[in-house]
C-alpha positions, 0 to 999 in steps of 0.5 A: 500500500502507497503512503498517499492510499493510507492517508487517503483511507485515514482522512476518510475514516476521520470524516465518517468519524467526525460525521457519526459523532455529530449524528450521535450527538443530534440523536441524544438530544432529540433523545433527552427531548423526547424523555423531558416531553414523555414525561410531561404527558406522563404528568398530565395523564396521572393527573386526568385519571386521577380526576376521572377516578375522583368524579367517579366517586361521586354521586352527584350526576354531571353537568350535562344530565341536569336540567336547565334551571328554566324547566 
């Protein structure tokens, strides 16, 4: 093998290196993104169930099966 191929093959392998770690980097951020978000909606839908349980508990029929108060 030349001198100039190992170079060659070297610096092209240093690219791809450099590009990978650049990709890699791109991915953990969207990554922690992702988390940070699912855990957000995690939160939210905890929350929604619990107030679901909450008026399930209740007697009171809902809003929307009482009558208006002109009948």
């Amino acid at each position: 093998m030349s001198e100039d191929f190992v170079k060659n093959a070297l610096e092209e392998l240093e690219t791809k290196i450099a590009f990978h770690e650049d990709t890699l980097d791109a991915l953990n951020e969207t990554l922690i993104s992702q988390q940070l978000e699912l855990k957000q909606v995690r939160a939210l839908l905890d929350t929604l169930i619990l107030e679901f349980r909450n008026l399930q508990k209740t007697d009171e029929p809902a809003v929307i099966d009482q009558k208006p108060p002109h009948y």
